[in-house]
C-alpha positions as CSV (number, residue, x, y, z in Angstrom):
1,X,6.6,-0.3,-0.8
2,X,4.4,-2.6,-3.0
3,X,6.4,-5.3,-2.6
4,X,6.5,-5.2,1.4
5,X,2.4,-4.6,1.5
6,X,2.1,-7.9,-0.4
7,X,4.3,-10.1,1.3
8,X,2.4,-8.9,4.3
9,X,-0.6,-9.3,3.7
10,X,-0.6,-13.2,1.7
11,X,0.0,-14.9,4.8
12,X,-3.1,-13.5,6.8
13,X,-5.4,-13.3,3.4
14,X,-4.6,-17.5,3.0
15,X,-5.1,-18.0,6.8
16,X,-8.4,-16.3,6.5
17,X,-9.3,-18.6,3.4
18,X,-8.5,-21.7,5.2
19,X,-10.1,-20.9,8.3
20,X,-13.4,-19.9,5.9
21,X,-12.8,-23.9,4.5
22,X,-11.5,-25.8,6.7
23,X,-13.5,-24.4,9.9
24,X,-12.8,-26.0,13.1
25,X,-10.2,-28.2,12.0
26,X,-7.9,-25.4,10.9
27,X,-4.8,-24.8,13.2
28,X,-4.6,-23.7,16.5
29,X,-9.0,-23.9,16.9
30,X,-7.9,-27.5,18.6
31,X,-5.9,-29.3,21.1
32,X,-3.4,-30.0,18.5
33,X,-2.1,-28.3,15.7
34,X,-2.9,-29.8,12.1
35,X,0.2,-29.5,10.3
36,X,-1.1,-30.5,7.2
37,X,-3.6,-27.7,7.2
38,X,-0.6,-25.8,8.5
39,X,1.5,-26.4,5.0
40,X,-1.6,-26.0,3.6
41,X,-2.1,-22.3,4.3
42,X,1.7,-21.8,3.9
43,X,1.1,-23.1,0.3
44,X,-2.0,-20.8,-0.5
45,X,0.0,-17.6,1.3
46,X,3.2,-18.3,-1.1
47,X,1.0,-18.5,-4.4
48,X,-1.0,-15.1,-3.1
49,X,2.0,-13.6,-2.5
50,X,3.8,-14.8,-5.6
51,X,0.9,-13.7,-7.8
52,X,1.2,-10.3,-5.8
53,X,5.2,-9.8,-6.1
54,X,4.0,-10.8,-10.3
55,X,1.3,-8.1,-10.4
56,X,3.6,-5.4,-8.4
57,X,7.2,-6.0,-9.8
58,X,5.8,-6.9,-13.5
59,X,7.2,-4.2,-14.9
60,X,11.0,-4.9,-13.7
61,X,10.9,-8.3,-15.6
62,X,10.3,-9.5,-19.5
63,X,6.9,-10.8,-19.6
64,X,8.5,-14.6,-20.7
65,X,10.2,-15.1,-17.4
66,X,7.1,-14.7,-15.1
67,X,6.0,-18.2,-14.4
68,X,9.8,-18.2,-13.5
69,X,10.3,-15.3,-11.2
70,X,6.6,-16.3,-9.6
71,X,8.2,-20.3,-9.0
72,X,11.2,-18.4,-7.1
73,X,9.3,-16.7,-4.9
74,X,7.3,-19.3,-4.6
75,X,10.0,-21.8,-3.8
76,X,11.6,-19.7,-1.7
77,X,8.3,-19.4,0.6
78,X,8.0,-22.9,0.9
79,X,12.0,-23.6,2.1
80,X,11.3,-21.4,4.9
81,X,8.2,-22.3,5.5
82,X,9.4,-25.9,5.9
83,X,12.7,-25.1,7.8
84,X,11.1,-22.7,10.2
85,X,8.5,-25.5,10.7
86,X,10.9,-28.0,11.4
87,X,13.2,-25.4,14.1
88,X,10.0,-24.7,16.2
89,X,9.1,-28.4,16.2
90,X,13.2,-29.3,17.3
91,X,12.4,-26.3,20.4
92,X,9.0,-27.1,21.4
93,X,9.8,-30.9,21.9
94,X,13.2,-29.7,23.7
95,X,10.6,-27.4,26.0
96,X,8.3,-30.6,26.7
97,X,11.3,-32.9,27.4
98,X,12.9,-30.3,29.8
99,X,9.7,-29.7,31.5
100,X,9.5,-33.5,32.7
């Protein structure tokens, strides 16, 4: 249940940092989205959550192969960050084209 609670809660937790930093150029407070900021945040959400997932599951794995099981879940955040990124991109340009 641990586990579930801290996935869910890294992404909003990082959004919330980056909103605090970045202010008004954070995504979606503009006409278009900042990407960058947008990979950003995904970046800050998959290190929270990694660290969490550490702090939670510690006791399942050796203490030696924690940088390792944090870079897989890390990793593994950032692949489907990236991918689901790329998908919604490939849809919303088919949505503008078809609109034309």
């Amino acid at each position: 249940m641990g586990s579930i609670t801290v996935g869910a809660l890294s992404a909003p937790l990082a959004f919330g940092a980056m909103s605090l930093v970045a202010g008004s150029r954070f995504p979606g407070t503009g006409d278009r989205m900042n990407w960058k900021l947008l990979i950003l945040a995904g970046v800050v959400a998959s290190v929270i959550n990694s660290v969490g997932q550490r702090l939670v599951l510690g006791a399942r794995f050796p203490s030696g192969d924690a940088f390792r099981v944090m870079a897989v879940y890390a990793l593994g955040d950032l692949v489907g960050l990236v991918v689901t990124m790329v998908v919604l991109m490939m849809i919303f340009r088919w949505i503008r084209t078809a609109e034309r």
